[in-house]
Rosetta silent file (secondary structure, phi, psi, omega in degrees, C-alpha in Angstrom):
SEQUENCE: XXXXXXXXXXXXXXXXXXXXXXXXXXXXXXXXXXXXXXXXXXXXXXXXXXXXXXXXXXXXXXXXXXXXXXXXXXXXXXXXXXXXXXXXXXXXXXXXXXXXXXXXXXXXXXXXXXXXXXXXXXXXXXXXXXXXXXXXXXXXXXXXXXXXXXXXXXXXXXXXXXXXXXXXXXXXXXXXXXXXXXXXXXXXXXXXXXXXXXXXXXXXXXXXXXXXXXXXXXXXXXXXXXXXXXXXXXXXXXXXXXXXXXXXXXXXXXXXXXXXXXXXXXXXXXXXXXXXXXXXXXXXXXXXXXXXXXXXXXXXXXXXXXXXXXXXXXXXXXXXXXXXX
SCORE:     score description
SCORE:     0.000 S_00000001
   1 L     0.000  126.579  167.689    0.000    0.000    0.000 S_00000001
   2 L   -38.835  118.766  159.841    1.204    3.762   -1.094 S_00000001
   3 L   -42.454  127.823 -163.336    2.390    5.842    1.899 S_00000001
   4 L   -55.060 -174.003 -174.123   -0.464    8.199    2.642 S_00000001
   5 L   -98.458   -5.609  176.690    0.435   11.732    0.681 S_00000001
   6 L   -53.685  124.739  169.491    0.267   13.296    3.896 S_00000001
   7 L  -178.423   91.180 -168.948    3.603   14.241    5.770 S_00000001
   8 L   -75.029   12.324  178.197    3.710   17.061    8.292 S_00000001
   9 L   -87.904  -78.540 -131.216    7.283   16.306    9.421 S_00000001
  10 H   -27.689  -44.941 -164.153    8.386   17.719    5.675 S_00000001
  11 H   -94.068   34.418 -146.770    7.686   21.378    7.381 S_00000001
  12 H  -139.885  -20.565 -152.754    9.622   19.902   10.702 S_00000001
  13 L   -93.973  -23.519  164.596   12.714   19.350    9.270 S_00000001
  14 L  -150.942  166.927 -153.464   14.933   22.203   10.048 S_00000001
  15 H   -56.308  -46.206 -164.377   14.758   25.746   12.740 S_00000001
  16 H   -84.576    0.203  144.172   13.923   27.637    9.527 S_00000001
  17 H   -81.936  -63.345  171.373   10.747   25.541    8.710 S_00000001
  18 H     7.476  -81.022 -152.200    9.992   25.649   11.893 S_00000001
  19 H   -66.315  -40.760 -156.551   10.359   29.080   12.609 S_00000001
  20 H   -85.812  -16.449  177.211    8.087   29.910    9.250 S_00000001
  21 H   -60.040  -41.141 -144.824    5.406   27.357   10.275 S_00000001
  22 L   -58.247  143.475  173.247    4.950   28.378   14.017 S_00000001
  23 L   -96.950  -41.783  156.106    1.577   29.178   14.652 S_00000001
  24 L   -60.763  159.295  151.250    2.362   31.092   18.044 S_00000001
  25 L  -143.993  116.252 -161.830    4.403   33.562   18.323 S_00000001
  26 L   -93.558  143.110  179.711    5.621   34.696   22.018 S_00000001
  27 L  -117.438  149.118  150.171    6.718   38.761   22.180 S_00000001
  28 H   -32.193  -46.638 -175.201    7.977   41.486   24.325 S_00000001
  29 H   -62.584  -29.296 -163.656    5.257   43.273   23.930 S_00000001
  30 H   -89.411   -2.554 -178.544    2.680   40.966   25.206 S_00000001
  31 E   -55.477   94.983 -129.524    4.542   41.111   28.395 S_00000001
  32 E  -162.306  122.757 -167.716    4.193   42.536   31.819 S_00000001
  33 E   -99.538  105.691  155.154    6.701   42.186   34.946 S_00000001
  34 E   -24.877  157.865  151.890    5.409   42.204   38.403 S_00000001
  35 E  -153.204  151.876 -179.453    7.186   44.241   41.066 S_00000001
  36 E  -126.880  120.704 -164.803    6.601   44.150   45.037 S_00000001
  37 E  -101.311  157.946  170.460    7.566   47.777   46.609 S_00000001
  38 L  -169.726  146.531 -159.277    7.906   48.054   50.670 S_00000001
  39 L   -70.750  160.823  178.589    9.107   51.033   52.636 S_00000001
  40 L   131.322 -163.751 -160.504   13.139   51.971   53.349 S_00000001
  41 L  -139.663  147.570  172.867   15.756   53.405   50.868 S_00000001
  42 L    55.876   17.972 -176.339   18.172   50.578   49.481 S_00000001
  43 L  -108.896  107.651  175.093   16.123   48.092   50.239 S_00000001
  44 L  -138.974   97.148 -162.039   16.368   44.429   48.411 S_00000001
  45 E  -128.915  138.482  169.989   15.470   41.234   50.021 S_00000001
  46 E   -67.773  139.993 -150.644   14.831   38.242   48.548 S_00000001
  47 L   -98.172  113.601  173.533   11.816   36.370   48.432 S_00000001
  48 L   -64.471  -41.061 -172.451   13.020   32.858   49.977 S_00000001
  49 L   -91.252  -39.111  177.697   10.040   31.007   48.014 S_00000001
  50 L  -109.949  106.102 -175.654   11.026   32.766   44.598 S_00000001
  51 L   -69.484   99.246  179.290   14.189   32.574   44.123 S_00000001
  52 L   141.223  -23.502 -172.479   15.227   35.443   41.795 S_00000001
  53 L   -97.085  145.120  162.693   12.297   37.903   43.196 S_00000001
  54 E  -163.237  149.192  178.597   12.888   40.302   46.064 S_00000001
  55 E   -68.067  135.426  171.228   10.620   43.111   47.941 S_00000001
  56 E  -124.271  173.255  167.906   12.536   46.905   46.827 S_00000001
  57 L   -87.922  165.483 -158.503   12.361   49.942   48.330 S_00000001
  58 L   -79.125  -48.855  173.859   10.709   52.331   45.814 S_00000001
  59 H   -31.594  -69.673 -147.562   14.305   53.429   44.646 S_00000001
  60 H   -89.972    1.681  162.995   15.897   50.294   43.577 S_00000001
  61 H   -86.982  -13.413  163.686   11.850   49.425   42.142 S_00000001
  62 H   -66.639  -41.916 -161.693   13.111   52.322   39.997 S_00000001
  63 H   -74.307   -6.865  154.559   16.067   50.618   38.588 S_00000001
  64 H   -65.141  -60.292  168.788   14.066   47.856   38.016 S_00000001
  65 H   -75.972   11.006  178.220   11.887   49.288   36.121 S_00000001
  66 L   -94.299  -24.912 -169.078   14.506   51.213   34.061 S_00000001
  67 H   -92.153  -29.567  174.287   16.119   47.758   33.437 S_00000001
  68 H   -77.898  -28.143  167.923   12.607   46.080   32.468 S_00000001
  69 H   -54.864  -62.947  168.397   11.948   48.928   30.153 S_00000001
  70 H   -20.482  -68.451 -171.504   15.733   48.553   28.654 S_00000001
  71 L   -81.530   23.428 -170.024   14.761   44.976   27.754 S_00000001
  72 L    76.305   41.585 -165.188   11.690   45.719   25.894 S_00000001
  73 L  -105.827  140.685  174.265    8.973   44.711   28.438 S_00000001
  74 L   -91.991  -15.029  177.459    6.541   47.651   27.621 S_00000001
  75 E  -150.566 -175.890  167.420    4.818   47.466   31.363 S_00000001
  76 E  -147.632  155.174  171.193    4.906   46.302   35.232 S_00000001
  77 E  -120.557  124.817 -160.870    2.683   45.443   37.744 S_00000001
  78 E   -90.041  131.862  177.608    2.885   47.061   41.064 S_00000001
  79 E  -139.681  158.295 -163.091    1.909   45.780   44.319 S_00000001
  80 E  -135.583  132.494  148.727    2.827   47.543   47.923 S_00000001
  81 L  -110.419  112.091  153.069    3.230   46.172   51.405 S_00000001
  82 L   -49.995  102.079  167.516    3.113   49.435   53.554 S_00000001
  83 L     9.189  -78.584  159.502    4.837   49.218   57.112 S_00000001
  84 L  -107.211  154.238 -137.868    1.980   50.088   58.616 S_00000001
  85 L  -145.339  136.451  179.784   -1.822   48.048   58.341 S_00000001
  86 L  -149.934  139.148 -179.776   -4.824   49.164   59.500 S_00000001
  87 L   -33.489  -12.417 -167.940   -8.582   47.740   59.246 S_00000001
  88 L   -83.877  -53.525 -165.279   -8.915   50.821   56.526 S_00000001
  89 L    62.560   56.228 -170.873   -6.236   50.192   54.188 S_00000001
  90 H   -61.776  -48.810  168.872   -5.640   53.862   54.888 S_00000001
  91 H   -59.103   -3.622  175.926   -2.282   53.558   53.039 S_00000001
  92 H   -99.068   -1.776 -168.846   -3.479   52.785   49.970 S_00000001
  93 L   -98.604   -6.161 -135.412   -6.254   55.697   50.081 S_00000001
  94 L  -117.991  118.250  165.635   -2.950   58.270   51.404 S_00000001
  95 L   -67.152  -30.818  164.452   -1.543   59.799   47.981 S_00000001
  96 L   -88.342   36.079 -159.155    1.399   59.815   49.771 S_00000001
  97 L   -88.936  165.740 -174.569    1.113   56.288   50.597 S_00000001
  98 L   -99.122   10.659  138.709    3.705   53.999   49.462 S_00000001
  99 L   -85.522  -27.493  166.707    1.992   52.647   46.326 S_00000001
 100 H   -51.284  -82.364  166.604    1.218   56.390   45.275 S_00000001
 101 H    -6.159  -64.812 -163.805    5.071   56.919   45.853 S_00000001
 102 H   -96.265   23.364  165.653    6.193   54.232   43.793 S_00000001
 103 H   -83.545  -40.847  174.050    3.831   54.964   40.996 S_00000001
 104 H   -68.409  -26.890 -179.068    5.197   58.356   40.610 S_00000001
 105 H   -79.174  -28.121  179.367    8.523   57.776   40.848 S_00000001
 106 H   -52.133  -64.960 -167.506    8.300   54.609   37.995 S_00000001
 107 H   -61.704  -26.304 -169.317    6.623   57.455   35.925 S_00000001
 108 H   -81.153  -29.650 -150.184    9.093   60.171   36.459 S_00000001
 109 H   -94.728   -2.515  168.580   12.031   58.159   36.136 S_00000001
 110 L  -148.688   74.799 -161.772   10.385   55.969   32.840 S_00000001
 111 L   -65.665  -15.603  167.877    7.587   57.931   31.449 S_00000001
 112 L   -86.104  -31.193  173.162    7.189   55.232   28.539 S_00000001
 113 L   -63.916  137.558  171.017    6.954   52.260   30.786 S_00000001
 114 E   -98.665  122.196  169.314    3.076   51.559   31.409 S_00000001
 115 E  -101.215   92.779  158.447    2.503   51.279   35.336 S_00000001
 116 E   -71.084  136.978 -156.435   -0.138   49.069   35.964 S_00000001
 117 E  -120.391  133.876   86.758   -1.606   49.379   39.905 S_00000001
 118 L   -41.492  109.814 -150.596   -2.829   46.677   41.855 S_00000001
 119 L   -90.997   99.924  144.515   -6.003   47.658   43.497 S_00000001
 120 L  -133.022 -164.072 -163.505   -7.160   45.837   46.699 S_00000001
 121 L  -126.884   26.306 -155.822   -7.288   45.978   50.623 S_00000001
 122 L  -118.152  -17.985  174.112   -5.631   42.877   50.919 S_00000001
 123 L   -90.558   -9.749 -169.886   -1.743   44.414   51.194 S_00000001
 124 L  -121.477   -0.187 -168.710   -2.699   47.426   53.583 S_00000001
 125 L  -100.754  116.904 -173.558   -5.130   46.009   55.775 S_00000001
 126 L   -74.451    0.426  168.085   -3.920   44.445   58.859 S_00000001
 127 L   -85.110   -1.070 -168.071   -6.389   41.578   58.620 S_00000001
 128 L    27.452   70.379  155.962   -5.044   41.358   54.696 S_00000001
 129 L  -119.870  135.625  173.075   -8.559   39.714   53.604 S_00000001
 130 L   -25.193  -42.931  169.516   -9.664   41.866   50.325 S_00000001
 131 L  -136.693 -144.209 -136.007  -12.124   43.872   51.530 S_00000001
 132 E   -97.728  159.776  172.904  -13.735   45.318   54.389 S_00000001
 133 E  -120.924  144.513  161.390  -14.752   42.376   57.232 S_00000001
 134 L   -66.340 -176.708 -154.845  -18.189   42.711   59.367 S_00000001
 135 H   -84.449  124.138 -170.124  -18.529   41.447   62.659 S_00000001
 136 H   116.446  -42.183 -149.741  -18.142   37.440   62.160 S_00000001
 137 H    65.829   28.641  177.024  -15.818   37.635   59.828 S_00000001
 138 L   -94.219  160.035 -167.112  -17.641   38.324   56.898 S_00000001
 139 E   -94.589  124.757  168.576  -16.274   40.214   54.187 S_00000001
 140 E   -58.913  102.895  168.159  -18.784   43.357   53.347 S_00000001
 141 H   -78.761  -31.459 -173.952  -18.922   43.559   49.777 S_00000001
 142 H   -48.753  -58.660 -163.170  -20.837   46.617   49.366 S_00000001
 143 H   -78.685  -30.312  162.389  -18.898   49.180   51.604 S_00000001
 144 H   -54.634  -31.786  158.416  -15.743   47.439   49.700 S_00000001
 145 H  -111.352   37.338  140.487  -15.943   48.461   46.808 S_00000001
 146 H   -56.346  -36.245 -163.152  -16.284   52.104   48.007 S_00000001
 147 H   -94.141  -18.184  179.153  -13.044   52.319   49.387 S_00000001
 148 H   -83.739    0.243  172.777  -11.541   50.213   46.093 S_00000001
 149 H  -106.863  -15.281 -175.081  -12.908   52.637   43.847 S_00000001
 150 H   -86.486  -53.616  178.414  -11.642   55.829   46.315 S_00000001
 151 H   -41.874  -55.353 -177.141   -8.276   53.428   46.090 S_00000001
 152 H   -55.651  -38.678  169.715   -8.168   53.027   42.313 S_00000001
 153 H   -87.271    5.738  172.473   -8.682   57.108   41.794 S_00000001
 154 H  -102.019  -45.415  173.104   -5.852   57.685   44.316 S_00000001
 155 H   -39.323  -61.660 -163.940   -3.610   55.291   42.386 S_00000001
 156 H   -67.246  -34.459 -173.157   -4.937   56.765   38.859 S_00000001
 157 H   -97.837    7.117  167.028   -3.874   60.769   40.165 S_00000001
 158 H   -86.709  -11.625 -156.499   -0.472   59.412   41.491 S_00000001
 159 L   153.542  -61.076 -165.979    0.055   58.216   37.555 S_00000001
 160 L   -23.234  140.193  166.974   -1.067   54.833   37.296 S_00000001
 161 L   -94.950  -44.416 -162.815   -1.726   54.077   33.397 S_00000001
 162 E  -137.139  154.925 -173.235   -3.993   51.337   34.135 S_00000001
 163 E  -124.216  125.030 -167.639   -5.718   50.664   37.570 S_00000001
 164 L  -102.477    8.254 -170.482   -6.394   46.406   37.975 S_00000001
 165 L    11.311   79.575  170.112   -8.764   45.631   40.772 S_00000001
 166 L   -55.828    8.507 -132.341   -7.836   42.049   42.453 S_00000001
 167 L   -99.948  -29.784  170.988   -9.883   42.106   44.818 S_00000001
 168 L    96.062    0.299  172.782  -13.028   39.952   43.321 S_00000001
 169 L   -64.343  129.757  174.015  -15.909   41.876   44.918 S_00000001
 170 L   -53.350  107.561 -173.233  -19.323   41.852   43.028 S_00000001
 171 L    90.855    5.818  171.235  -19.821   45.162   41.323 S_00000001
 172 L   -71.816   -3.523  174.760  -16.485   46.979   41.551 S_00000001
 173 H  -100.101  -39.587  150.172  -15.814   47.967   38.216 S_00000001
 174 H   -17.929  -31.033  150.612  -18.897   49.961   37.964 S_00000001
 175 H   -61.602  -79.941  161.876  -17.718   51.186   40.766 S_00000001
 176 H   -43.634  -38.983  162.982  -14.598   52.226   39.985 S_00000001
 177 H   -59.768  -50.321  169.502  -15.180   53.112   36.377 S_00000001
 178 H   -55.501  -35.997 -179.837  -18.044   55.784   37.654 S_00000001
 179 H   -63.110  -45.284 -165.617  -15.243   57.109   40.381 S_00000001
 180 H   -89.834  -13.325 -158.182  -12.648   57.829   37.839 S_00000001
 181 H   -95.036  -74.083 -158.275  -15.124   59.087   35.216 S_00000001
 182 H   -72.078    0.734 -165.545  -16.521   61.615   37.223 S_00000001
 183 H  -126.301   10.878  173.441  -13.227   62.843   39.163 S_00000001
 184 H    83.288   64.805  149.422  -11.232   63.462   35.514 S_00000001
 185 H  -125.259   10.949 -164.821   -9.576   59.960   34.971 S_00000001
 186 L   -49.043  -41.605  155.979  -11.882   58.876   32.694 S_00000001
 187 L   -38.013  -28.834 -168.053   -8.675   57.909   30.252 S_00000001
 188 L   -62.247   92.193  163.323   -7.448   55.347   33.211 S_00000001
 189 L   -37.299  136.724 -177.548   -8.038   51.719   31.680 S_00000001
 190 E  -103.877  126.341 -175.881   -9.503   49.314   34.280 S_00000001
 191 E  -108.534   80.574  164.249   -7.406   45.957   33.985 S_00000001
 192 E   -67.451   76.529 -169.653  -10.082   43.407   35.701 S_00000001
 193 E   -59.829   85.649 -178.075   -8.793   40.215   37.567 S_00000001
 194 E   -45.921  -52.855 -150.054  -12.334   38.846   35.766 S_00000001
 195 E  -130.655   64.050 -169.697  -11.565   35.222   36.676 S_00000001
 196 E   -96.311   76.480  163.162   -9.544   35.276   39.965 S_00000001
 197 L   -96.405  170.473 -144.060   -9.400   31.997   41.440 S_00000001
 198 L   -81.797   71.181 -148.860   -8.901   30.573   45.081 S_00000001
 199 L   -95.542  148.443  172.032   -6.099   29.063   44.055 S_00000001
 200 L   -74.300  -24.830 -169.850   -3.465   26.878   46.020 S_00000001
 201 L   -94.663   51.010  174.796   -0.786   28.181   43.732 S_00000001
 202 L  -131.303   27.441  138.121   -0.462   32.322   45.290 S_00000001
 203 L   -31.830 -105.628 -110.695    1.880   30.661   48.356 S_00000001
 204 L   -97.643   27.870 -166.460    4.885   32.130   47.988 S_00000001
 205 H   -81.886  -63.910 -169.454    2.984   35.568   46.019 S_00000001
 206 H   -56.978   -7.291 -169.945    1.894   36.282   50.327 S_00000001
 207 H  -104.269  -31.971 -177.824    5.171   36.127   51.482 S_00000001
 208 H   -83.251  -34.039 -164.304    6.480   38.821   48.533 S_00000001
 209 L   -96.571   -6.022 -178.975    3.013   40.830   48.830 S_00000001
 210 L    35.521   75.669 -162.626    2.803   40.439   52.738 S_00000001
 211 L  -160.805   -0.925  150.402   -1.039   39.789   52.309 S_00000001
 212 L   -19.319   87.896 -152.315   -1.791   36.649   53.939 S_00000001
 213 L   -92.690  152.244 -151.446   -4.975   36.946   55.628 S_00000001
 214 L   -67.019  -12.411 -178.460   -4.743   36.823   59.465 S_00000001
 215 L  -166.670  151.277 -176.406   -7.901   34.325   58.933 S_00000001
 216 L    92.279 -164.580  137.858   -9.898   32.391   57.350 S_00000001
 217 L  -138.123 -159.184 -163.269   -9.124   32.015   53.482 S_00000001
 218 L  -121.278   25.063  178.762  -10.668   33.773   50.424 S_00000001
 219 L   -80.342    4.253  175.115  -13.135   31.320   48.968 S_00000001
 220 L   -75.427  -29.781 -179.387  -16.302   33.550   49.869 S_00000001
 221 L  -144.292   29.008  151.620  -15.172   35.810   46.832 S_00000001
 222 L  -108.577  134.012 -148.465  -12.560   34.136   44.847 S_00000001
 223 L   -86.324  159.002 -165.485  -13.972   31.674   42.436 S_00000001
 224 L   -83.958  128.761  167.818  -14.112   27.812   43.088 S_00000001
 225 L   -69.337  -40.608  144.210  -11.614   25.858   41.005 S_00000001
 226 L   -29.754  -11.006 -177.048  -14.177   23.535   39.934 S_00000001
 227 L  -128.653  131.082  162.410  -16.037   25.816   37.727 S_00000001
 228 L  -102.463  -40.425  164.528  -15.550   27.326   34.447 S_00000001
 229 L   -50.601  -61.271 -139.924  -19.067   28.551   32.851 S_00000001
 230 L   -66.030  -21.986  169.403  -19.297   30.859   36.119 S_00000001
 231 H   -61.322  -57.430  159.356  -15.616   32.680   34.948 S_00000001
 232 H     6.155  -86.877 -159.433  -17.869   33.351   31.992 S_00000001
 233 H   -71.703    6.967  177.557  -20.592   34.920   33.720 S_00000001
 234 H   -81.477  -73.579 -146.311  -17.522   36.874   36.024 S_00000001
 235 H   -56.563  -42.956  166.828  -15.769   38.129   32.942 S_00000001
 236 H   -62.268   -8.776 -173.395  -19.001   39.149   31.145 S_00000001
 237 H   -87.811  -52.989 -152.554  -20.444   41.082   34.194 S_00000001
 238 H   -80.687  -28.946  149.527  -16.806   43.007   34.188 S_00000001
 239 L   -75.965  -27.928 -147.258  -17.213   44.185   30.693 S_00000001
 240 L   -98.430   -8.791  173.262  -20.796   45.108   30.626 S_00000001
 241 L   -95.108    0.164  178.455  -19.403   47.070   33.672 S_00000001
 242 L   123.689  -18.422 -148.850  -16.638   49.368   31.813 S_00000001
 243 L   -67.913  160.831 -174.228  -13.409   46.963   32.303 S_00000001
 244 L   -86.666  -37.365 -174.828  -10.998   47.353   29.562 S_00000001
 245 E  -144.310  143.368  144.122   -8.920   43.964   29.614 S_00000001
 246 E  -119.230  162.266 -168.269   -9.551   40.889   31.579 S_00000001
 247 E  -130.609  141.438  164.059   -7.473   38.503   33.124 S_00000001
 248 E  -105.279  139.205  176.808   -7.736   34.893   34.420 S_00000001
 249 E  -136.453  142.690  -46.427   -5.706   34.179   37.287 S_00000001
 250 L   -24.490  169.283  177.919   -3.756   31.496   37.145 S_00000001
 251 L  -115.335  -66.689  177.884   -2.854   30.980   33.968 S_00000001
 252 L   -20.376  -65.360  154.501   -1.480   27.560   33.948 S_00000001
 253 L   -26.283  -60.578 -174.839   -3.520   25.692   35.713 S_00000001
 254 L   -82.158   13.006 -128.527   -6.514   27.498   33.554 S_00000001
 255 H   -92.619  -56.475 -166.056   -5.550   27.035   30.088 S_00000001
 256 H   -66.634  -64.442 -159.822   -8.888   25.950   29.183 S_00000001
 257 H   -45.342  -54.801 -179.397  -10.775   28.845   31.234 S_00000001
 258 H   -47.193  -47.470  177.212   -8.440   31.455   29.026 S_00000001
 259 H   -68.321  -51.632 -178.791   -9.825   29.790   25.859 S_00000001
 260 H   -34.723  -72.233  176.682  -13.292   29.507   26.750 S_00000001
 261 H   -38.079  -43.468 -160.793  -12.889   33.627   28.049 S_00000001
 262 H   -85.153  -44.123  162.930  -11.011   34.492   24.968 S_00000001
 263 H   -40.113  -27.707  177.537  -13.540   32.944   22.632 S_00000001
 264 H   -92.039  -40.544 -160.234  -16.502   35.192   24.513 S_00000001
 265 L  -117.190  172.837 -170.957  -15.192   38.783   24.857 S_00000001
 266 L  -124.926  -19.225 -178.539  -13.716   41.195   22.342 S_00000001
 267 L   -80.751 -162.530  179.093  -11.645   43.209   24.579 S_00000001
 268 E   -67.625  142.885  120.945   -8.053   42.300   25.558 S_00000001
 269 E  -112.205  151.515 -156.255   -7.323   39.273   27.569 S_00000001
 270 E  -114.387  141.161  162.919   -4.417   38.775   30.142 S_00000001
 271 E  -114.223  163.807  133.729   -3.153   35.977   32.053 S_00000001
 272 E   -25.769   24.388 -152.081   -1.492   35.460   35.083 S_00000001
 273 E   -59.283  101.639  178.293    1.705   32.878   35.340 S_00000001
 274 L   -79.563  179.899 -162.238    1.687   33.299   39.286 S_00000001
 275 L   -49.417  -64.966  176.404    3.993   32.597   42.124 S_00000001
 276 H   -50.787  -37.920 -177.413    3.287   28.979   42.703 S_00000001
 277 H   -84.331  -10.612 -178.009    3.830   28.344   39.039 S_00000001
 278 H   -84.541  -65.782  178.663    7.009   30.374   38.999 S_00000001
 279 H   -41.198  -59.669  175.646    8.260   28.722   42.066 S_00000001
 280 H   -54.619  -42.570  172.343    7.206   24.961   40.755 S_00000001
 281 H  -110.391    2.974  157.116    9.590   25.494   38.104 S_00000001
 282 H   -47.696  -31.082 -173.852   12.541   27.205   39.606 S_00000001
 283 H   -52.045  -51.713 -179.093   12.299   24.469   42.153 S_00000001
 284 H   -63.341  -52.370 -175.229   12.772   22.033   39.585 S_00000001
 285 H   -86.870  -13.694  160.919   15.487   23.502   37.456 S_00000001
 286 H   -37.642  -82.537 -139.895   17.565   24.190   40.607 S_00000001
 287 L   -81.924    5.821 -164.696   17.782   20.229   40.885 S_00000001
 288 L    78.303   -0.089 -156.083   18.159   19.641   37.318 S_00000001
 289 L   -80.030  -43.515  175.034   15.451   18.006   36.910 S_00000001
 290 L  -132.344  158.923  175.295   14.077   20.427   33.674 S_00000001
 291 L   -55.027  128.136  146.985   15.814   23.431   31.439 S_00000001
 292 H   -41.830  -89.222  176.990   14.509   26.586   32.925 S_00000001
 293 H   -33.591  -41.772  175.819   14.732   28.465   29.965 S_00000001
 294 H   -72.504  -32.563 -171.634   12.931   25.634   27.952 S_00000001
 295 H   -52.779  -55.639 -171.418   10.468   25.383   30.615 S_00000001
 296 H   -31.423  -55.053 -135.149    9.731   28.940   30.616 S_00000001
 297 H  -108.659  -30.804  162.191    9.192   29.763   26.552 S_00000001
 298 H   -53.877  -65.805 -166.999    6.681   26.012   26.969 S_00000001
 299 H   -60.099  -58.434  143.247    4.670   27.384   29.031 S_00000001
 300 H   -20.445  -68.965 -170.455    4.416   31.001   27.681 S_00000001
 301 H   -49.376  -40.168 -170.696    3.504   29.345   24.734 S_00000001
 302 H   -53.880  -43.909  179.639    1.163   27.229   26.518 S_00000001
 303 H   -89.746  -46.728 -176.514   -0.885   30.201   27.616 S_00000001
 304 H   -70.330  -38.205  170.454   -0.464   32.627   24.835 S_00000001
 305 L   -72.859  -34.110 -177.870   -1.800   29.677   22.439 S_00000001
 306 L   -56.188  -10.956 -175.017   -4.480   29.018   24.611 S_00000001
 307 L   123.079   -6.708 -163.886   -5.753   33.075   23.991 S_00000001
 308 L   -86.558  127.518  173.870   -4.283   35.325   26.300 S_00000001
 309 L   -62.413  -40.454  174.059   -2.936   38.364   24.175 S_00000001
 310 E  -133.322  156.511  164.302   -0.559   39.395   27.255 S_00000001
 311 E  -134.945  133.522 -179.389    0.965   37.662   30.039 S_00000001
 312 E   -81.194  134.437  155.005    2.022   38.674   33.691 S_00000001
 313 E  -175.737  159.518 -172.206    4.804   36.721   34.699 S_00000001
 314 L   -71.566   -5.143  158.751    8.347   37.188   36.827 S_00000001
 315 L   -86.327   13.569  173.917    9.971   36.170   33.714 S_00000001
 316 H   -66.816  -33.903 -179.650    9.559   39.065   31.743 S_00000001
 317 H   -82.402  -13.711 -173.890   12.547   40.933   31.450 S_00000001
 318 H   -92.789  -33.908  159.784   14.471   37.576   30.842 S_00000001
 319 H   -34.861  -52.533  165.358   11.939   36.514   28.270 S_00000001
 320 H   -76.859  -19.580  175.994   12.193   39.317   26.414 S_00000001
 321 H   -76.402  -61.738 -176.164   16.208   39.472   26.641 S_00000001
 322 H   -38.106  -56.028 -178.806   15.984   35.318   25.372 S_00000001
 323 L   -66.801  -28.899  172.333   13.448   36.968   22.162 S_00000001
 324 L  -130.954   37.215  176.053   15.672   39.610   21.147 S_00000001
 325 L   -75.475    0.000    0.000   19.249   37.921   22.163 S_00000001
């Protein structure tokens, strides 16, 4: 019998079929580097669970972000642990609070890098549960996303190009989008963490973000890993409410969730490669067990084929040096 006529190794056979074949393509551009500011001057300690990550002082989160600019990453995403924590999350409403601080300085000292904010109550709050808690321990959504929309327009007049709201409360971008519209930020994109779930893998994230909560965990308003229609009816709520881009968080893990979302909506969407997935495979290439670098540019791929048009992850500036080495 004739060999069928079929034979997709032909376009397999060397880097430069490859290359011309590839149906992904991973970029700089789609790219977007974390950063975790905490108060002092000269201040850079290392994250013990991510090896490679460390908490700055807002100086040295400049030189970071002068160095992630440098390597083509077009943004970062900022998150603040503040000294002092109070049931209010006063520091994040204080323009001179230390995420206001390091938004401004990121902008003066790299006015083309896009500063993305992370908005919640969960880094300034000394019980660090997202929003406000009742009596009980329940979390109030209602009075919560008052103060995350007062948060988001203190964030947005410090700089911020885009304001992201983590926090998962029902009805906050409405919130927030009416706050900024009416107080002249109406330009400020809202970057919604749509499809934020209660995930095992944001370990060693609390130990860089100091945002553990003192109790309890965060499955009353972070979505159930079991379910995928309901990120649907999350992400679709978050447009029909103003947001500009949504994100699923994790991204690994979620691969599926990202197509299904990307398949529904029209705006941008972003994923998430978080801590735990960051962690799992330094852990790993430490021992030898897999190529870092191969690991990395699989997975990226992994996600970016799956739909998300950008990705957060702690591998951005090296990602982007490895694409245009």
């Amino acid at each position: 019998m004739a060999f069928p006529s079929h034979r997709p190794r032909r376009t397999r056979q060397s880097d430069a079929w490859r290359r011309m074949v590839r149906e992904t393509r991973l970029s700089a551009d789609a790219l977007i580097h974390p950063l975790f500011v905490v108060p002092g001057r000269g201040v850079r300690h290392p994250v013990s669970s991510m090896p490679g990550v460390s908490q700055l002082s807002v100086d040295e989160a400049v030189n970071d972000a002068r160095a992630i600019m440098a390597a083509g990453v077009p943004a970062v995403l900022l998150f603040a642990a503040p000294q002092v924590k109070d049931a209010q999350a006063s520091n994040a409403l204080d323009p001179g609070g230390l995420a206001a601080q390091a938004i401004a300085a990121i902008k003066d000292a790299c006015p083309q890098l896009l500063v993305w904010a992370d908005v919640c109550l969960c880094g300034a709050t000394d019980h660090g549960h997202c929003g406000h808690v009742l009596p009980g321990g329940v979390i109030d959504n209602d009075s919560s996303i008052e103060t995350l929309a007062q948060v988001a327009l203190n964030y947005a007049r410090a700089g911020a190009d885009a304001v992201a709201p983590s926090d998962m409360m029902d009805g906050r971008i409405a919130a927030i989008r009416e706050l900024l519209d009416a107080q002249g930020s109406a330009a400020t994109p809202i970057v919604s963490y749509a499809a934020k779930y209660a995930s095992c893998f944001y370990g060693p994230f609390r130990e860089a973000a100091e945002s553990a909560p003192a109790f309890g965990d965060r499955r009353s308003y972070q979505m159930d890993p079991a379910n995928a229609r309901e990120a649907l009816r999350e992400v679709l709520a978050d447009v029909e409410e103003g947001a500009d881009l949504v994100m699923v968080k994790p991204a690994g893990p979620y691969l599926d969730v990202i197509r299904r979302v990307r398949d529904a909506v029209s705006v941008p969407v972003a994923a998430y490669q978080v801590s735990g997935e960051y962690s799992l495979i330094k852990a790993a290439a430490e021992r030898g067990w897999i190529d870092e670098r191969a690991a990395v540019i699989e997975t990226l791929t992994a996600i970016h084929r799956a739909g998300a048009d950008l990705i957060i992850t702690y591998w951005a500036t090296d990602v982007a040096r490895w694409l245009n080495a």
